[in-house]
C-alpha positions in Angstrom: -44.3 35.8 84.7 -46.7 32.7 86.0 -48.9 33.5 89.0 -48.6 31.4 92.4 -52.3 31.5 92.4 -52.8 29.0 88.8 -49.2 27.1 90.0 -50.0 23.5 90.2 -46.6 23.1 92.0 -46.7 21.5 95.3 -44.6 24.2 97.0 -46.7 26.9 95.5 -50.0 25.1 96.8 -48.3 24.3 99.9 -47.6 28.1 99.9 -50.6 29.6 99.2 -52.4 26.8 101.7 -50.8 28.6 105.0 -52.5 31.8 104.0 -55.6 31.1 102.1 -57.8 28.5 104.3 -59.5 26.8 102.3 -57.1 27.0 99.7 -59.8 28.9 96.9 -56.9 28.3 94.2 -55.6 24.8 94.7 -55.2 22.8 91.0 -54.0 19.9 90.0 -53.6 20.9 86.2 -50.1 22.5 85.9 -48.3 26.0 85.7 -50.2 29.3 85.7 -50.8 32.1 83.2 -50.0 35.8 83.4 -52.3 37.6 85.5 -54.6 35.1 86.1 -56.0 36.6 89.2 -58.8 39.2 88.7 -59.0 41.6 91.8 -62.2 40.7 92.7 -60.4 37.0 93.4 -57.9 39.3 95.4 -60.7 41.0 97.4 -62.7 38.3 98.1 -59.9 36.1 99.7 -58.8 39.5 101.5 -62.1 39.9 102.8 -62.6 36.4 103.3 -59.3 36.2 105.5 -60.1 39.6 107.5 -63.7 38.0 108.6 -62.0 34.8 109.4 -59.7 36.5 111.6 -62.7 38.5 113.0 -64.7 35.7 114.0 -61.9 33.7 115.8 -61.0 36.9 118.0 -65.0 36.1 119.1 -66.7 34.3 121.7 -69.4 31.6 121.1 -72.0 34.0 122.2 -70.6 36.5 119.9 -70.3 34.9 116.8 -74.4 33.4 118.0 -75.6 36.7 117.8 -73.5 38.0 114.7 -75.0 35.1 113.0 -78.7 35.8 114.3 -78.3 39.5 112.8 -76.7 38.8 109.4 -79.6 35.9 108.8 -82.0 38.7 110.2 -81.1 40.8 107.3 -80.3 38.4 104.8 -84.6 37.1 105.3 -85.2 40.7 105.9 -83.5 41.4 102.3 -85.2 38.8 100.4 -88.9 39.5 102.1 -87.9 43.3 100.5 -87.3 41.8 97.5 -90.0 39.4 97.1 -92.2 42.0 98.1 -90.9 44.3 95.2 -90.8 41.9 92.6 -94.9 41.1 93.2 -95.7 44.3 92.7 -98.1 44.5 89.9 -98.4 47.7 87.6 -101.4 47.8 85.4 -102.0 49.5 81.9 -101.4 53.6 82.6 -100.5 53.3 86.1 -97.1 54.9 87.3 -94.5 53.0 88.7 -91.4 54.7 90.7 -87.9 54.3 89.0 -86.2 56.6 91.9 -84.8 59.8 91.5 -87.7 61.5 91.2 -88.5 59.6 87.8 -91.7 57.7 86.6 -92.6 55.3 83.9 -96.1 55.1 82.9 -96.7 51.4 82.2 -98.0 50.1 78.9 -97.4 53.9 77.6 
């Protein structure tokens, strides 16, 4: 069976266009293929829908500070990793791998 979501039909994309906005599978190249849809594809334009949904039941204000938070922990996420990543380890020193294990380095 060809999936809706690799249909180049105009009904299909017409179809697909009232629930998934923007339209993440529109083509122009013809019918689909048999399970073309991986469920990360699924989950993604579930998750994407559910947020949209989320964000118009907000106020301006709302959606201000929902935005000042998530790019509070997006810098705060890449500072941590920044910070991780120039971490040197010299010759016989131990570095942490988590779990209570330890790597000597250069041993």
């Amino acid at each position: 069976r060809a999936s809706i979501f690799a249909s180049g039909h105009p009904d299909d994309d017409a179809l697909l266009s009232r629930f998934y906005v923007p339209n993440i599978w529109s083509r122009a190249d013809g019918a689909g293929v048999c399970d073309d849809v991986s469920a990360l594809q699924l989950r993604c334009a579930a998750r994407l829908r559910a947020r949209e949904e989320a964000l118009q039941k907000m106020d301006a204000q709302g959606v201000w500070d929902l935005h000042q938070r998530e790019m509070n922990e997006a810098s705060d996420f890449l500072e941590d990793f920044d910070r991780r990543s120039t971490t040197v380890f010299r010759p016989g020193s131990q570095c942490d791998l988590g779990a209570g294990k330890a790597h000597t380095v250069g041993g």
